[in-house]
N, C-alpha and C positions, 0 to 999 in steps of 0.2 A: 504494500500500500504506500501511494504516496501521501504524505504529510510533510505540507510546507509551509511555515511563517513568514512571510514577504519581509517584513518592517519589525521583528521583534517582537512577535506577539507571547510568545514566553516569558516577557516584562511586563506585558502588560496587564491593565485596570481588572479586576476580575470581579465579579457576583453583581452585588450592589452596583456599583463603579463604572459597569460595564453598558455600553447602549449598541446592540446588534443587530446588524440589518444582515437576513440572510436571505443569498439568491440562491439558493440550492432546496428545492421544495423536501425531501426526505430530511435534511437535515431542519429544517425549521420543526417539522413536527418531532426531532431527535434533541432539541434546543427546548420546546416545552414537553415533553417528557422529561428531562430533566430537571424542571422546574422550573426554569427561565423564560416563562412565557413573557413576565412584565419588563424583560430585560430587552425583547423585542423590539424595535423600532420600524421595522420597515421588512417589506417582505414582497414576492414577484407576486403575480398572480396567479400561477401555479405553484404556490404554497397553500395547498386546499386542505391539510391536515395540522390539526386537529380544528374541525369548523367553526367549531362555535367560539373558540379561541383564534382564531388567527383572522374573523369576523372584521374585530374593532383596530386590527392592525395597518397602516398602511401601504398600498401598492406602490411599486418605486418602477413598473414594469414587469416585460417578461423576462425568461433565463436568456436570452440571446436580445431582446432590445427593452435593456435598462434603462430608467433616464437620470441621468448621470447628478442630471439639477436638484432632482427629487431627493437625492443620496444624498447630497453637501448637505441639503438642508436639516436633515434631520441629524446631522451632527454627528456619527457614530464613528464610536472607540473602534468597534470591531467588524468588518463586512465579512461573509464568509463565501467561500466562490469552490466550484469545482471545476477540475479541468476538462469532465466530457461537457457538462452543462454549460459552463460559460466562457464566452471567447477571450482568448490573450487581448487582444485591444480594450475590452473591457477591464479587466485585471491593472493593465499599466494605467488607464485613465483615474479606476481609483487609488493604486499606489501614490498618484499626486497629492492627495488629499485627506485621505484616510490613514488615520495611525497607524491601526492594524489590521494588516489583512491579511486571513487563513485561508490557502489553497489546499482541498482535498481531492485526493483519487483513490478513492478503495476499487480493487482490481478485483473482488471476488469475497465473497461471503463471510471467509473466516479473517476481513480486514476492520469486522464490525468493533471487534472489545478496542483494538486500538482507536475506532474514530469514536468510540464511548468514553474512553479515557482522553484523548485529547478534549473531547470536549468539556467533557466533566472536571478536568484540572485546570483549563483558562479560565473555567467561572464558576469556582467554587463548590463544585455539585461533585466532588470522588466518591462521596459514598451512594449515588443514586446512580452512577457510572458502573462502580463495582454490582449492584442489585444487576441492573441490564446486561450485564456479562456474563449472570450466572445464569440468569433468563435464556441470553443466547444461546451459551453453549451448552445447556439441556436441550433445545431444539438441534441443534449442530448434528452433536449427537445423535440423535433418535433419526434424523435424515441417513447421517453416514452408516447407521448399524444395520438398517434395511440391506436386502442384496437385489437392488432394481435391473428389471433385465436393460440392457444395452438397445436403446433403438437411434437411427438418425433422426432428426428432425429439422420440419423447416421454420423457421420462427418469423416470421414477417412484421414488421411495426411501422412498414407506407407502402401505401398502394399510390400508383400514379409518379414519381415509377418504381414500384416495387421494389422494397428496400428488407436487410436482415439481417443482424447480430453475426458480425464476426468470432468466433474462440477467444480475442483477446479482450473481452468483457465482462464485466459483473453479470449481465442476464445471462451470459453462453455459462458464464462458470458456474450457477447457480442452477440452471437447468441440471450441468452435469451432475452433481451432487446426488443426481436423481434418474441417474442414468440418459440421459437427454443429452445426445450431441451434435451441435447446432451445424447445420452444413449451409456454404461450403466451407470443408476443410477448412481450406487455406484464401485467404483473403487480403487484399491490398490495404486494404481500409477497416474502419471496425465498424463499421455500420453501410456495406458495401450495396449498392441497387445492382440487382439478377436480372435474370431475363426468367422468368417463370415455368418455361419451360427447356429452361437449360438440360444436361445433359446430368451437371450435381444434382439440378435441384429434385430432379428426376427420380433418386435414389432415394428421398426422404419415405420414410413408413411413416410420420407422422407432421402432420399441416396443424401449426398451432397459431392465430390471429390474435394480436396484443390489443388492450383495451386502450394503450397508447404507447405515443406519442399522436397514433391515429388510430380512430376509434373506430375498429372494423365491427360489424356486426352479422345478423344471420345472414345478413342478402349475401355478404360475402363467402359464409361458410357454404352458401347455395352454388355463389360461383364460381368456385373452386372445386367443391365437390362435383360438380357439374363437369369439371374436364377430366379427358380421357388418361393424362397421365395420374392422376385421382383420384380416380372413380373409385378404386376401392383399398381409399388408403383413408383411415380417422382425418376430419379437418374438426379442429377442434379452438371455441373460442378460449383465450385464457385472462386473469385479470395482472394486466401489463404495472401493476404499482407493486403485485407480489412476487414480484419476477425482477423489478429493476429498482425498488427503493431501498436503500442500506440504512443504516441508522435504527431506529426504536422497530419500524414497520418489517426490519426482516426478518423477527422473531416470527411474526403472525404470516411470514412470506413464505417462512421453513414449514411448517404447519398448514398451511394451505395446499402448499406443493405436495405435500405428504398423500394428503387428502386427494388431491386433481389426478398425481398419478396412478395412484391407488385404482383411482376410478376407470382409468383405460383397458381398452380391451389388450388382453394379451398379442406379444408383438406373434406376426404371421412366422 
């Protein structure tokens, strides 16, 4: 996992002290589990967790068009940023002005206790960090101990033009955990657009449609199913925040997936 402090945020203001605007939606709802909800200051608009908390907080933007005006104004000690969500030009605009700024990259499931402890020790919450780590790694666990048979899969998250989790991500590693291997193989990019009827994508036994970043639904599982290289392979919808949010939600992500796999029909 990466974890990186731009400006010294290991110095810096923490609990009380602290005023956080964070663009990283899993991690805002990882920020009030914690406890830190009032320490909130500003949040994208896809920080839709936890609702009724994150309600009366203000929108500064989305994860890729922040407004940068909105951010000065609310004065914050701390901005927190990741590097698949939000883009380097962003990140240097606020290093101009912001104290401190925390850049995260958790690469895969088990990077969760570290982003609980980092965040739990910049702002005074270790012991609600250590609770969530022991929470995790009982789900971890109970994922890893099962013996899930082996199938490929195709995991699609845009249609138009058909897009799909490269291996070298949190959703591909997360699948895996569960026997779920996301093709194709090998990939330029980590989120590379197919051709749908490629020759890899060809080989998947299982078609799974994310609830996002685009929200596929039945018509899709209709029009998938509906083609010949398809026709008699599971297309199956899944929900895209249990699959790709890290933080507090991938407790309830391991557990879910437990459950979703469970449910499939035996590979052919």
């Amino acid at each position: 996992m990466e974890l990186r402090d731009a400006l010294g945020t290991l110095h810096a203001p923490a609990g009380d002290a602290a005023r956080i605007v964070s663009l990283v939606p899993s991690i805002t709802e990882l920020v009030c589990e914690l406890g830190l909800a009032d320490r909130l200051v500003g949040r994208t608009g896809f920080c839709i967790h936890p609702r009724e908390v994150v309600r009366g907080i203000p929108k500064v933007g989305g994860t890729k068009d922040v407004d940068i005006e909105k951010i000065r104004a609310l004065r914050p000690s701390h901005v927190i940023v990741n590097i698949d969500e939000n883009e380097k030009p962003l990140a240097e605009a606020l290093a101009k002005f912001v104290p401190h700024l925390v850049v995260t990259h958790p690469l895969g499931p088990a990077d969760n206790p570290a982003l609980y402890r980092l965040i739990g020790g910049l702002f005074g919450r270790r012991g609600e960090a250590e609770a969530l780590c022991v929470r995790f790694e009982a789900a971890h666990a109970a994922a890893s101990a099962a013996n899930w048979p082996q199938r490929e899969v195709l995991y699609l998250v845009w249609k138009d033009p058909w897009m799909t989790v490269s291996r070298d991500t949190y959703i591909s590693r997360t699948l895996a955990l569960f026997g779920l291997r996301t093709l194709p193989a090998a990939a330029q990019s980590r989120y590379p657009e197919i051709s749908i009827d490629a020759p890899s994508v060809r080989e998947a036994e299982l078609v799974l449609l994310s609830s996002e970043p685009y929200l596929f639904g039945d018509e899709h599982v209709a029009e998938l199913a509906g083609r010949q290289e398809f026709a008699s392979k599971p297309v199956r919808l899944i929900d895209g925040e249990m699959t790709s949010w890290y933080g507090s939600r991938a407790i309830a992500g391991l557990d879910y997936l437990r459950g979703f796999v469970a449910r499939l029909p035996p590979p052919i």
